[in-house]
N, CA, C and O of each residue as an XYZ file, in Angstrom:
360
protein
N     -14.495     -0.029     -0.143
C     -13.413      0.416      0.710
C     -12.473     -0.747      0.978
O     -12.869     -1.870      1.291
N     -11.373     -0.445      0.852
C     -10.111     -1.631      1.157
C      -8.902     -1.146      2.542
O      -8.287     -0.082      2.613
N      -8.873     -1.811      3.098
C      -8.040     -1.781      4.470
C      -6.557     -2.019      4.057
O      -6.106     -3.078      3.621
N      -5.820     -0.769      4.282
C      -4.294     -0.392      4.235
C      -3.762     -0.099      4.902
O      -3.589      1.107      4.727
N      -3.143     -0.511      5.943
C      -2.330     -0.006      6.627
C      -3.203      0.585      7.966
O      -2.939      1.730      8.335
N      -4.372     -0.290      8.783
C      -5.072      0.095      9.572
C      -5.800      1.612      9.286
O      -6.189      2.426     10.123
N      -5.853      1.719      7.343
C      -6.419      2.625      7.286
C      -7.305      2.025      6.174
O      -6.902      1.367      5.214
N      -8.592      2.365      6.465
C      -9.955      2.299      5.487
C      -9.366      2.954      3.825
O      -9.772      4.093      3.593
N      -8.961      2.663      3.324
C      -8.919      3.417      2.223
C     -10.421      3.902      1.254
O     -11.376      3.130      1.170
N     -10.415      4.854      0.788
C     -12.012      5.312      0.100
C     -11.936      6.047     -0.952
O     -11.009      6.856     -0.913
N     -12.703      6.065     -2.068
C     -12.636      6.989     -3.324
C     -11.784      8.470     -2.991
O     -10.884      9.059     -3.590
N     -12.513      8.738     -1.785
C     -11.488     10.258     -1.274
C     -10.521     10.515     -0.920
O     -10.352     11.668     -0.525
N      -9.350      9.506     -0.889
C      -8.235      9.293     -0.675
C      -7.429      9.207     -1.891
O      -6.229      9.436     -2.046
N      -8.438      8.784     -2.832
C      -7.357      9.095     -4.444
C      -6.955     10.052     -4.654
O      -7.859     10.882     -4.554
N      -5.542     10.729     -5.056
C      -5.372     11.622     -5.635
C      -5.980     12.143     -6.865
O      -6.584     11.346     -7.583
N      -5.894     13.436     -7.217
C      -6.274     13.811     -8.498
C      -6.045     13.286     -9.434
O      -6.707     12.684    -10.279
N      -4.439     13.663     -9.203
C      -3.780     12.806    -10.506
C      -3.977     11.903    -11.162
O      -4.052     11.843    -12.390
N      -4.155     10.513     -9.819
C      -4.857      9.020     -9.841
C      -6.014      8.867    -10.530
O      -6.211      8.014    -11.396
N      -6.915      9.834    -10.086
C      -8.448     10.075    -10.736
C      -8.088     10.329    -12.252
O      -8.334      9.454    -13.083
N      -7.522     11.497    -12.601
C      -6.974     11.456    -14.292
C      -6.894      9.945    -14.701
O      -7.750      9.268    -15.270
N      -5.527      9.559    -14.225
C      -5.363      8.061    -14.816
C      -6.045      7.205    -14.968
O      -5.937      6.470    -15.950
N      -7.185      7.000    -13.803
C      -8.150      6.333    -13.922
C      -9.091      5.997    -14.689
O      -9.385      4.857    -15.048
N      -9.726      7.261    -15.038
C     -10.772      7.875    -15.448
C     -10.438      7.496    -16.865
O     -11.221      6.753    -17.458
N      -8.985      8.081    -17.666
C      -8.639      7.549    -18.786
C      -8.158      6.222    -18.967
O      -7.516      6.042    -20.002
N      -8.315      5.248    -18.205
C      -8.162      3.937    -18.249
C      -9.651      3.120    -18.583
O      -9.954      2.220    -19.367
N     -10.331      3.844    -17.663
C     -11.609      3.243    -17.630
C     -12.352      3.760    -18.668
O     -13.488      3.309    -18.818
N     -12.000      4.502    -19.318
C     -12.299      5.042    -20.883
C     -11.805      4.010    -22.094
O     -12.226      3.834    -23.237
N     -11.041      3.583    -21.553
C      -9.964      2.859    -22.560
C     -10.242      1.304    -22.164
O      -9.856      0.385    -22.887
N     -10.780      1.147    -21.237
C     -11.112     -0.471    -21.171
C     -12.383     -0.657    -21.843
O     -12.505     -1.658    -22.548
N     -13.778      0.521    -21.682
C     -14.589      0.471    -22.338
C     -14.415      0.446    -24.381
O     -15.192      0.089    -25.266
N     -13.333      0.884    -24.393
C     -13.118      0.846    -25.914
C     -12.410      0.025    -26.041
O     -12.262     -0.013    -27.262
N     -11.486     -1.139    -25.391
C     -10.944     -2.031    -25.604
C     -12.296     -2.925    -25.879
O     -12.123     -3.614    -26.885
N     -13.639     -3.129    -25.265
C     -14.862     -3.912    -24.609
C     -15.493     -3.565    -25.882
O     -16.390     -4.323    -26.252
N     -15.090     -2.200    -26.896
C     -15.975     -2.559    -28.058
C     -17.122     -1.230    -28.265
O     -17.763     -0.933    -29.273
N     -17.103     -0.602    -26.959
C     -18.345     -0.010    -26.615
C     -18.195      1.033    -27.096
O     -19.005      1.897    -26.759
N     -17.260      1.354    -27.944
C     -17.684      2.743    -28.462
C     -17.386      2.540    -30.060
O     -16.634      3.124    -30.841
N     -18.169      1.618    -30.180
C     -18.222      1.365    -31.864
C     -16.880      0.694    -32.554
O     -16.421     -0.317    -32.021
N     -16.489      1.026    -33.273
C     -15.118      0.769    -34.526
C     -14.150      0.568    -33.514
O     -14.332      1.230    -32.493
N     -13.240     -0.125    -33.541
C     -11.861     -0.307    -32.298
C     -10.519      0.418    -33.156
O     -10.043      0.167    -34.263
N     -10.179      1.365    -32.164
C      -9.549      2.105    -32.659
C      -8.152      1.276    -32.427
O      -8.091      0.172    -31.886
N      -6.981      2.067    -32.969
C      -5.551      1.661    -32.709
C      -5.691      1.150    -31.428
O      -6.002     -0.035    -31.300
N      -5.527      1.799    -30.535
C      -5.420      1.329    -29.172
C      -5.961      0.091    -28.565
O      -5.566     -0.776    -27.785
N      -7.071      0.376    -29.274
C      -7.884     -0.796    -28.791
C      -7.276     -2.139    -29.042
O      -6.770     -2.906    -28.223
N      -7.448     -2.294    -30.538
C      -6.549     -3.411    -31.082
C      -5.302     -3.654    -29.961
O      -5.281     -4.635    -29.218
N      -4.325     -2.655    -29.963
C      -3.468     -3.329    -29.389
C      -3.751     -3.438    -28.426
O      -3.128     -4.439    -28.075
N      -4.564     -2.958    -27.244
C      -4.821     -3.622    -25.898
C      -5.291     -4.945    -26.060
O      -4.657     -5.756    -25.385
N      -6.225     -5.426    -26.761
C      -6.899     -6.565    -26.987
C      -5.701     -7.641    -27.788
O      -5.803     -8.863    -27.677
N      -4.678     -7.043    -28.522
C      -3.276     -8.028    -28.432
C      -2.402     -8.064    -27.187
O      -1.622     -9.002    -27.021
N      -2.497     -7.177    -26.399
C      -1.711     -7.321    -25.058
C      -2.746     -8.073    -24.080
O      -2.206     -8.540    -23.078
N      -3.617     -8.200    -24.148
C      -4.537     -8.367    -22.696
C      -5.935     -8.990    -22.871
O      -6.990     -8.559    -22.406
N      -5.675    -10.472    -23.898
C      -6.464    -10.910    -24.427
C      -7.467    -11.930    -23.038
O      -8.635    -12.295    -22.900
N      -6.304    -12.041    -22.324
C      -7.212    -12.526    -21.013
C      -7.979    -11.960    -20.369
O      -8.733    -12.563    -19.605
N      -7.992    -10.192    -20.561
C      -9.107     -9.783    -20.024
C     -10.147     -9.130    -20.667
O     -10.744     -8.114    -20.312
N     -10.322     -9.921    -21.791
C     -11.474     -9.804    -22.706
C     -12.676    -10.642    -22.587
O     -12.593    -11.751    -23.116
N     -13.985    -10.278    -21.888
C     -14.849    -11.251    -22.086
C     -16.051    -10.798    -22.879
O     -16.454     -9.641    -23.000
N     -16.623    -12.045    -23.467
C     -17.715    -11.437    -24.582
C     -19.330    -12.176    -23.802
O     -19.618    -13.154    -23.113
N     -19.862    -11.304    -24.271
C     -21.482    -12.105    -24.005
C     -21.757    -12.973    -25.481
O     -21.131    -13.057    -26.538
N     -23.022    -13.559    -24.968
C     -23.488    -14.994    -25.689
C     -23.704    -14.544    -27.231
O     -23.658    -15.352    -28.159
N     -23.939    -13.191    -27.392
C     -23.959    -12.496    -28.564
C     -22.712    -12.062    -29.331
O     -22.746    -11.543    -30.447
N     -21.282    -12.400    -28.421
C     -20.455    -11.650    -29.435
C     -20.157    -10.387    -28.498
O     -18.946    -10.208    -28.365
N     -20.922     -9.511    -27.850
C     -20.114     -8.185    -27.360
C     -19.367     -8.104    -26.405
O     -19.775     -8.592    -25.351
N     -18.065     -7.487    -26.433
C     -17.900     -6.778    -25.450
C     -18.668     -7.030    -23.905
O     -19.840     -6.659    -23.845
N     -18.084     -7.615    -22.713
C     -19.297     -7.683    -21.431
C     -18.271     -7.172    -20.501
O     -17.071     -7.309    -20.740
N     -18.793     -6.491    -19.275
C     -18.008     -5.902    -18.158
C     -17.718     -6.672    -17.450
O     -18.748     -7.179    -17.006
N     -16.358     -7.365    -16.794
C     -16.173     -7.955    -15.838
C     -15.723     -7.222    -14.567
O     -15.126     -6.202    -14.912
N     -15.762     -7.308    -13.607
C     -16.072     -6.465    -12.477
C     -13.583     -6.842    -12.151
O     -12.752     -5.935    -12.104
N     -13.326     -8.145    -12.042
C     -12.423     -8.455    -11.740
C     -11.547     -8.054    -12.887
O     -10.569     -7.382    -12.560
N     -11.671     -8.292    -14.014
C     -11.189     -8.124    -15.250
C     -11.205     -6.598    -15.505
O     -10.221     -6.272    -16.169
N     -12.016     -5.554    -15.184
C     -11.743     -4.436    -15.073
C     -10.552     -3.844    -14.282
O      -9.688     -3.043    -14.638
N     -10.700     -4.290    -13.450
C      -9.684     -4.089    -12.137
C      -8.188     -4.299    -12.301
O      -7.250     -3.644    -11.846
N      -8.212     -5.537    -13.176
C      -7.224     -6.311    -13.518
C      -6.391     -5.260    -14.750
O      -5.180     -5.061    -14.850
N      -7.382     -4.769    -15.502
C      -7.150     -3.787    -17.317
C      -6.297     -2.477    -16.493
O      -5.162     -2.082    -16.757
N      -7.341     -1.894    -15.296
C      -7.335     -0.500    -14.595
C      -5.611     -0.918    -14.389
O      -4.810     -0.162    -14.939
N      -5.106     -2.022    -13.663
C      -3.743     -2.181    -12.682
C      -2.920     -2.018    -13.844
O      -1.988     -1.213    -13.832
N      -3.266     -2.915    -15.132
C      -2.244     -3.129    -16.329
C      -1.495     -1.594    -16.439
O      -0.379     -1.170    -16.139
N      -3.019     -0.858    -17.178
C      -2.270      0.176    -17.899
C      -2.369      1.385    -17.080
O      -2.351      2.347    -17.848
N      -2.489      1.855    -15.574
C      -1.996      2.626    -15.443
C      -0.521      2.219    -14.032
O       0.298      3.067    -13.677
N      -0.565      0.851    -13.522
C       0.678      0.497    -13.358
C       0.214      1.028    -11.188
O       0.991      1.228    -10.255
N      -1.140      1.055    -11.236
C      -1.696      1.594     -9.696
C      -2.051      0.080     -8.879
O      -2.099     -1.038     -9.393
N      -2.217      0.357     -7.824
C      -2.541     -0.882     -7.093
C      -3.621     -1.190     -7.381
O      -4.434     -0.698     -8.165
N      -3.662     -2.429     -6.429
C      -5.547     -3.324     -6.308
C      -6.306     -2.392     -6.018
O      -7.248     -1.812     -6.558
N      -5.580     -2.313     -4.782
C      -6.866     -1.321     -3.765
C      -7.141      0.035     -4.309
O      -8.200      0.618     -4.075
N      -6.257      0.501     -4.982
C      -6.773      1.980     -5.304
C      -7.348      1.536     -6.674
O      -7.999      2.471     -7.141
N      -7.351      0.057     -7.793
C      -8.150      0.006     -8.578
C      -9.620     -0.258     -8.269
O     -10.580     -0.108     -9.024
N      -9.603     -0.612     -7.214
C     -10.633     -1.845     -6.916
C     -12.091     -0.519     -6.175
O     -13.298     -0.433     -6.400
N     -11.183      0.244     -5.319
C     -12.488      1.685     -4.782
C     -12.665      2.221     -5.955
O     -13.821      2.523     -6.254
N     -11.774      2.433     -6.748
C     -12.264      3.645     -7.700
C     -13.122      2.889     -8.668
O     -14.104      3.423     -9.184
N     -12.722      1.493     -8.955
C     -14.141      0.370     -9.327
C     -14.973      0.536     -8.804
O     -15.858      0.811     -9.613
N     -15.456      0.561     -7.507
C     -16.567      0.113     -6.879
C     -17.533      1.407     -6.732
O     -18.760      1.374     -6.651
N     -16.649      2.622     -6.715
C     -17.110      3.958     -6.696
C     -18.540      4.141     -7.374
O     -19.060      5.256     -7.426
């Protein structure tokens, strides 16, 4: 939960809409991360746009960063911290 405006903000305060965007962001960071096998178009080019928020484990894959998610979520759907950061933590 993130504090806005002397208001608690919470997953239930997202709009629908928001939730769409989200939801297909956080789809799309996981396939930027590798995790769904072969990197598609998109992927590639996210990973040429947003090479800073690529981190790999000691093996080479794809690894989740909790901040770096947050950071991918704000890029491409253009939403705040706070509404990236609950629907992260969700």
């Amino acid at each position: 939960m993130t504090e806005v405006s002397n208001h608690l903000f919470t997953y239930e305060d997202i709009s629908d809409a928001h939730l769409d965007l989200l939801q297909a962001a956080n789809h799309r960071y996981h396939m930027f991360l590798g995790h769904g096998g072969d990197l598609d178009e998109q992927a590639r080019q996210d990973r040429a746009m947003y090479p800073h928020l690529l981190t790999f484990s000691p093996a080479g894959n794809g690894c989740i960063s909790d901040e770096k998610s947050i950071a991918f979520l704000m890029a491409v759907t253009g939403l705040s911290r706070e509404i990236c950061t609950v629907y992260s933590k969700a």
